[in-house]
C-alpha positions in Angstrom: -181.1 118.2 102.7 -182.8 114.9 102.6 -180.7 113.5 99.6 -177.3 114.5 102.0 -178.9 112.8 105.1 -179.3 109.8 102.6 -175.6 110.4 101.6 -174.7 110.3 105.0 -176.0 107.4 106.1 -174.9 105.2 103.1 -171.5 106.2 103.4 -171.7 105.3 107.6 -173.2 102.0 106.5 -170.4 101.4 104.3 -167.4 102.1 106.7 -169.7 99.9 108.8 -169.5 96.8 106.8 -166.0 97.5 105.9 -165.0 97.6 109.4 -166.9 94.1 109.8 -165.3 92.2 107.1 -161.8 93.5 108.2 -162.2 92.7 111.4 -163.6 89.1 110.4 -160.7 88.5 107.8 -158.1 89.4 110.4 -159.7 87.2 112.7 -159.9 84.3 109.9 -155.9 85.1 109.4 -155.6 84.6 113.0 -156.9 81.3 112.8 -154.7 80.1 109.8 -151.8 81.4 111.8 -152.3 79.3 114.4 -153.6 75.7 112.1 -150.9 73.5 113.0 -148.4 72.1 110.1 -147.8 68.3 110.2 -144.6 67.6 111.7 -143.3 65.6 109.4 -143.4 65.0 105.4 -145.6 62.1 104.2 -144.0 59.2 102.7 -146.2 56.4 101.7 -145.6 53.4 103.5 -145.1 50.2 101.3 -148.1 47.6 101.2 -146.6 44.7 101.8 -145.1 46.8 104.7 -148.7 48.0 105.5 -149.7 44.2 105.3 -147.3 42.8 107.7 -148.3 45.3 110.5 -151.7 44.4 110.3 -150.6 41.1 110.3 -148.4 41.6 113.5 -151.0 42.7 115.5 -153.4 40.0 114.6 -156.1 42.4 113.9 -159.5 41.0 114.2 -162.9 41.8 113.2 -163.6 42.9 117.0 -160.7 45.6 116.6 -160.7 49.2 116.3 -157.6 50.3 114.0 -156.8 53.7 114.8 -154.2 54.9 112.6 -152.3 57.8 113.4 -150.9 60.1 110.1 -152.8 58.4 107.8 -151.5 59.7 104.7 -153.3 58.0 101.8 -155.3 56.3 104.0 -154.1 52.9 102.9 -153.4 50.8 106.5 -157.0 51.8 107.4 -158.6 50.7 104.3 -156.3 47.4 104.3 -157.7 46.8 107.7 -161.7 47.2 107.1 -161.1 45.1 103.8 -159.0 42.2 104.5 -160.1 42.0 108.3 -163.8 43.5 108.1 -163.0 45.6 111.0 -164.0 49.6 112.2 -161.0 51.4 111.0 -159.9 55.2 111.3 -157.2 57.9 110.2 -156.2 60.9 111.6 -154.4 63.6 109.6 -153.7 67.1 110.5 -153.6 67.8 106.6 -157.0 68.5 104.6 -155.0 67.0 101.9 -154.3 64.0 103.3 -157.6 63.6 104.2 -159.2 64.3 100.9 -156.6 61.5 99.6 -158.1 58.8 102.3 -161.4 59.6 101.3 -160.8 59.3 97.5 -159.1 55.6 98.7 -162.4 54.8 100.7 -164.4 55.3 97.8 -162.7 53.2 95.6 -164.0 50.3 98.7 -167.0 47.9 98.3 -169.8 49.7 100.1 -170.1 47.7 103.2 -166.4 48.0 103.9 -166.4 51.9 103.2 -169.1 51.8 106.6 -166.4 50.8 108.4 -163.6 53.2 107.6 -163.8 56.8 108.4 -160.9 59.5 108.4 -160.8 62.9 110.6 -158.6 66.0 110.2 -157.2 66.1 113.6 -153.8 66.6 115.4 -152.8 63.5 116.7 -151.3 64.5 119.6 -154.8 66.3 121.0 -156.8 62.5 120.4 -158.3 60.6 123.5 -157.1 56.9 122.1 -158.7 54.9 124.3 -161.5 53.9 122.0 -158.8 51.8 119.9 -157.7 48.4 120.4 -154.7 48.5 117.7 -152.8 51.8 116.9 -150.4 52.5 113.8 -147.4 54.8 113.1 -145.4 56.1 111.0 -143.8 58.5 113.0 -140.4 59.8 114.1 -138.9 58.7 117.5 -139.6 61.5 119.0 -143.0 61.7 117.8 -144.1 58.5 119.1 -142.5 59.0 122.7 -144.4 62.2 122.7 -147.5 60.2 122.3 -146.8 57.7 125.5 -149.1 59.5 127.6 -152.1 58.9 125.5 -151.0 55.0 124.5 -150.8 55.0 128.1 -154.4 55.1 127.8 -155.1 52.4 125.6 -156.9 49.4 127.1 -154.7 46.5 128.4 -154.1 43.8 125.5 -154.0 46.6 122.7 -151.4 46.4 120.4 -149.3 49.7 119.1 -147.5 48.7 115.8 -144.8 51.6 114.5 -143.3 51.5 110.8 -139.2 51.8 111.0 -139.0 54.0 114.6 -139.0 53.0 118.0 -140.4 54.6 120.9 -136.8 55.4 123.4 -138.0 54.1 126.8 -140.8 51.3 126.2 -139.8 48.0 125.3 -140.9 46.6 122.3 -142.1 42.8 122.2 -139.7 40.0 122.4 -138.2 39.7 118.7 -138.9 43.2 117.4 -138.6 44.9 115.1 -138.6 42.4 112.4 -137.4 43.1 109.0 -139.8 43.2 105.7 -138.1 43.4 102.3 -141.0 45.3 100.2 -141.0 48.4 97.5 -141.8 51.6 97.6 -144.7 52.9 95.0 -142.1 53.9 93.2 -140.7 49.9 92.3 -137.9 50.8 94.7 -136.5 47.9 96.8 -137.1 49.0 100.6 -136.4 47.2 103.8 -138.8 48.3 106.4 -138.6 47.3 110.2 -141.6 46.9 111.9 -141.9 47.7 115.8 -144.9 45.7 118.3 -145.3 47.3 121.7 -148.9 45.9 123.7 -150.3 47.2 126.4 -149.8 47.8 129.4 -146.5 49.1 128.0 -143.4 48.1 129.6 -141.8 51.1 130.5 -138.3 51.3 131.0 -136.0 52.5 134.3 -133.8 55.6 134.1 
């Protein structure tokens, strides 16, 4: 009798745990269901590309770079290297991300202090702790940001690679062409978009 009450109550443990685990693996498919994809595929934008936006906003060691889709991480790293700077990347892919970091730590240590990179969706982020945002979005990505460039303190510069953003105007002589190449060796011609803040928005 004792050794079937034993039985018993190891079997009623067992559908116990069972019941647990299923219920937390549904509950971890749940949440992968609902991770967001990025929006768009990465393509690496070109360095000389990467150095003539930085350069366009006349980034400063006083600046905060946020960059947003950082990819490889390689504006941000740019940044904290040739300007000394705080810079950071947001990606809403882990890869991406564990590329950045790989970038960072290829960086003199005093510069990797100043770069940081966060898997994040871009379109959640409270941006007013920058004073110079990147992109390399599409159009309708970046107008989808306004809102939170919106945000951004007055005199902060917004520097897009090759889209616009339909309904702000961009500075006075932009976009501005740059003849660079791709990692590949590829000849590319990149424009390059400035918008500072406050953003002038246009009339319908």
């Amino acid at each position: 009798m004792l050794a079937y009450v034993r039985s018993a109550l190891f079997a009623a443990g067992a559908l116990a745990l069972a019941l647990c685990l299923a219920t937390t693996l549904t509950a971890a498919d749940e949440k992968d269901k609902k991770k967001k994809k990025p929006d768009i595929h990465w393509v690496p934008t070109p360095q000389k590309t990467v150095d003539k936006m930085l350069e366009v906003a006349k980034v400063t060691e006083k600046d905060v770079v946020y960059d947003l889709g950082c990819g490889d991480g390689r504006i941000v790293c740019t940044a904290a290297e040739k300007y000394k700077c705080k810079a950071t990347g947001f990606d809403i892919d882990p890869d991406r991300i564990k590329d950045s970091e790989k970038r960072r730590g290829k960086l003199e240590k005093d510069i990797q202090k100043l770069v940081s990179f966060k898997e994040a969706d871009v379109f959640e982020l409270d941006l007013s702790g920058a004073t110079v945002v990147t992109l390399y979005l599409l159009p309708e990505l970046n107008v989808k940001l306004v809102p939170q460039l919106k945000k951004l303190k007055d005199g902060s510069r917004i520097v897009s690679h090759d889209f616009d953003m339909k309904g702000v105007t961009p500075e006075k002589g932009y976009p501005i062409k740059v003849e660079a190449k791709t990692d590949d060796g590829e000849a590319y011609t990149s424009n390059v978009y400035l918008w500072k803040t406050p953003l002038k928005i246009e009339k319908e």
